[in-house]
matplotlib code that plots the C-alpha trace (Angstrom):
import matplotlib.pyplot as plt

x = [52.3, 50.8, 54.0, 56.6, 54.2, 54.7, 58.2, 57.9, 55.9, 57.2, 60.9, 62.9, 63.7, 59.8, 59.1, 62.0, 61.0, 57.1, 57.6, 59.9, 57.5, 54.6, 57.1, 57.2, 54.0, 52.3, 55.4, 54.4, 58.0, 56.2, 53.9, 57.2, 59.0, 55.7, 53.8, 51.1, 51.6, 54.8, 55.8, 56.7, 60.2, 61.3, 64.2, 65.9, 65.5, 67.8, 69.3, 69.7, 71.6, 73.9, 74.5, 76.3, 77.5, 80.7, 83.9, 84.1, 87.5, 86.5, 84.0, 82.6, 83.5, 85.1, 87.8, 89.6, 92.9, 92.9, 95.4, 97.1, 97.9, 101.5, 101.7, 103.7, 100.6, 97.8, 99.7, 100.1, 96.3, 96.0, 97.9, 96.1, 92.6, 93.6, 94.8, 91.4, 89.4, 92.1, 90.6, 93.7, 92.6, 94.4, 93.4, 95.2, 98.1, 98.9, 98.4, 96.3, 98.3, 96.5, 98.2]
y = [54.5, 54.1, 53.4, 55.6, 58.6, 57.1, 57.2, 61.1, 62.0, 59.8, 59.1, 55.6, 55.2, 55.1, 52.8, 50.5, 50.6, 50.2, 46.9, 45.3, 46.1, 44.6, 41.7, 40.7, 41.2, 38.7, 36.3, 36.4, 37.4, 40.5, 38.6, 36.9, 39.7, 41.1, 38.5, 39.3, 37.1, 36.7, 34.2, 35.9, 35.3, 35.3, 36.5, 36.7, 38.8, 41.2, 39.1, 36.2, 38.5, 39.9, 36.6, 35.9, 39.2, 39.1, 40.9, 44.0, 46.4, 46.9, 45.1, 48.5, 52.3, 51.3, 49.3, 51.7, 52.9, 56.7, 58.4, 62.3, 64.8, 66.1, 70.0, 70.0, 68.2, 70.6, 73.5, 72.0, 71.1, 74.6, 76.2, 73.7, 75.3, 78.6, 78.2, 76.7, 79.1, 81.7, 80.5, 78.3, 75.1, 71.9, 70.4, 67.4, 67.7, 71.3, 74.4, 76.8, 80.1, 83.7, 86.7]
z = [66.7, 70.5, 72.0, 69.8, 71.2, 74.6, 74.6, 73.0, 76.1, 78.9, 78.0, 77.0, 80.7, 81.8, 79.2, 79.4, 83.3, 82.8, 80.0, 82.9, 85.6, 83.2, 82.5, 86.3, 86.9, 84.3, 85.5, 88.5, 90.0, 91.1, 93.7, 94.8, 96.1, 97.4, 99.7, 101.0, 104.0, 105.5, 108.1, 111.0, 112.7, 116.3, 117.2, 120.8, 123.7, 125.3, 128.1, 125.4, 122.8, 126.1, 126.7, 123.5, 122.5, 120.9, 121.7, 120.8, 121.0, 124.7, 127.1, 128.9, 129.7, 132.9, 131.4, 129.0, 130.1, 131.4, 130.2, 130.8, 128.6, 128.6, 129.3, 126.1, 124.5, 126.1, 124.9, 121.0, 121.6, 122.3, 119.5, 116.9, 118.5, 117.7, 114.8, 113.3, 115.4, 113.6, 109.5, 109.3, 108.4, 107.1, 103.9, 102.4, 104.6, 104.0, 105.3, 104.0, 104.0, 104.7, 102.5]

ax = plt.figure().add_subplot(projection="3d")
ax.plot(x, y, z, "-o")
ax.set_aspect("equal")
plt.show()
């Protein structure tokens, strides 16, 4: 009768949760995933972990390419501003249209 009023007042998932959690913890498994001393790890220092970074898409800010905008491009760039700054926005690839 104890636990069927337990389940009225707490719900199926606390007491599905609370038997698991009781389950692990007479196991044992509980303690597992819980030490309470760990060993400690090292890991390595900056100039170390410089050392052997890995490539990435570019090696620093100096290196990528500088590139101009047409005027035909600034003035689309423009346009597109506007228009967002206007309410017209795009949304999955078509416009929204104003009445």
């Amino acid at each position: 009768m104890n636990i069927l009023h337990t389940i009225k007042n707490m719900g199926i998932k606390y007491v599905v949760f609370r038997a698991w959690y009781e389950f692990k913890k007479k196991t044992g498994v509980l303690k597992l995933g819980y030490p309470k001393q760990y060993k400690v790890k090292y890991s390595i220092d900056l100039q170390k972990w410089k050392e052997n970074a890995k490539p990435f898409f570019f090696s620093s800010k100096e290196d990528l390419p500088v590139f101009e905008i047409s005027p035909e491009g600034k003035l689309k760039l423009k346009q597109e501003v506007e228009r967002i700054k206007s309410g017209k926005l795009t949304f999955f690839a078509c416009f929204s249209r104003s009445r």
